[in-house]
N, C-alpha and C positions, 0 to 999 in steps of 0.2 A: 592353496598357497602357491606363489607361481617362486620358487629356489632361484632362479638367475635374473631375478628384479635387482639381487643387490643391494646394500643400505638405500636409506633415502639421500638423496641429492644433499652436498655438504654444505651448509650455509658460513659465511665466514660474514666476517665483523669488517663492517667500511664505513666511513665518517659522513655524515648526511653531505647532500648532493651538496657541493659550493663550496664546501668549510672541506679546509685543510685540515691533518692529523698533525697533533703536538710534533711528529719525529714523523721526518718524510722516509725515515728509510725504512719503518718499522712495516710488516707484510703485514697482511690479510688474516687474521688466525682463525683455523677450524672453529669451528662451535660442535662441541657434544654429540655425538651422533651415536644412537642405539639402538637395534634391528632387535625386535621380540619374536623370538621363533618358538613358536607353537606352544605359548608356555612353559616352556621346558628352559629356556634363558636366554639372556638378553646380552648380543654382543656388541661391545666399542668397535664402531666401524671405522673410523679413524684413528685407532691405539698405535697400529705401522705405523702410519703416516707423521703421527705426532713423537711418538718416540722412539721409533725403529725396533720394537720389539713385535711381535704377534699378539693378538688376543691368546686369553688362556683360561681354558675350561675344565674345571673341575671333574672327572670322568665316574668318582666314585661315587653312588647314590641313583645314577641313570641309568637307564635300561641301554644295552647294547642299538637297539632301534633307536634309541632318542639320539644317541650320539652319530650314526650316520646323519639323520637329519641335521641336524647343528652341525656338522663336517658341511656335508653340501649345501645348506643354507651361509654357512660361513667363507666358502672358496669359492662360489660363484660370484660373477658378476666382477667389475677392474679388471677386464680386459684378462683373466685369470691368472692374479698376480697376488691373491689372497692368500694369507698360511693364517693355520693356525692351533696355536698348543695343546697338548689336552694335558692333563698329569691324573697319575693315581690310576693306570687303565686297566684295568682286569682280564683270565684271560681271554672270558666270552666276548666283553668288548673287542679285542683285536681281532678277534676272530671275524665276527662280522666286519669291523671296521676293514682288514684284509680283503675279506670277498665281495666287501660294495664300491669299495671307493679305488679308484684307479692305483695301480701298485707304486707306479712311477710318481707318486702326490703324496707319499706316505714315506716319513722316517723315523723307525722305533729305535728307542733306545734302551733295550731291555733292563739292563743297571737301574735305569731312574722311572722308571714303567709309564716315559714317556711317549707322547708320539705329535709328529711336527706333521701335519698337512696343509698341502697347497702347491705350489709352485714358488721358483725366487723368491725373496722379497723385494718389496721395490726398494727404488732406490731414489735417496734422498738426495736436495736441491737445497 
C-alpha cells in the first residue's frame, strides 16, 4: 500500500454540460470521500474540508501498530496539511505513536487521552 497516495481525487457535483444550476451562486459541493486503510478503518477525507473539524479515530480496541499506520495513512498527501484526532489513547499506543511519528506533528492532551496529528489545518474559503 503506497501511504502518501492520499484520498482519492475529490469529485464534486456540477450540473450537466449547457444547463444552468437553480442558484448561480451555489458552489461545487464535495461528494463523500473514504480511504480504507488496511482494514483497520475507513477515514472521511474530506471531514476538514467540509466542516473544519479533523477526522477522529477511535484509538481504544487497536493495536498501537494499527494506529501509526492510520496516523500516516491519514497525514500524508494535501500538500501535508492533514491532522487528525485520535481519542481513548492508551499508554502503549503513545508510546509507539511518540517514537514513529514526527514529534513536531503530534499534540497530546493527557487530561482527555487525546492526541491531534498532522500539521495546521487548512483553511477555509
Amino acid at each position: 500500500m503506497n501511504l502518501s497516495s492520499g484520498c482519492p481525487p475529490s469529485p464534486t457535483h456540477h450540473p450537466e454540460p449547457g444547463k444552468q444550476p437553480q442558484h448561480t451562486h451555489q458552489k461545487a459541493v464535495p461528494i463523500l470521500r473514504f480511504k480504507e486503510i488496511a482494514e483497520i478503518a475507513k477515514i472521511d477525507c474530506n471531514r476538514s474540508e467540509r466542516t473544519g473539524i479533523p477526522e477522529a479515530v477511535l484509538a481504544e480496541g487497536k493495536s498501537p501498530e494499527d494506529l501509526v499506520h492510520i496516523v500516516r495513512a491519514s497525514i500524508s498527501g494535501n500538500r501535508g496539511k492533514k491532522r487528525i484526532l485520535i481519542t481513548k489513547v492508551s499508554d502503549a499506543q503513545l508510546n509507539l505513536l511518540k517514537s514513529e511519528i514526527d514529534p513536531q506533528l503530534i499534540e497530546w492532551n493527557k487530561r482527555a487521552r487525546t492526541l491531534v496529528c498532522g500539521t495546521a489545518p487548512l483553511e477555509r474559503t
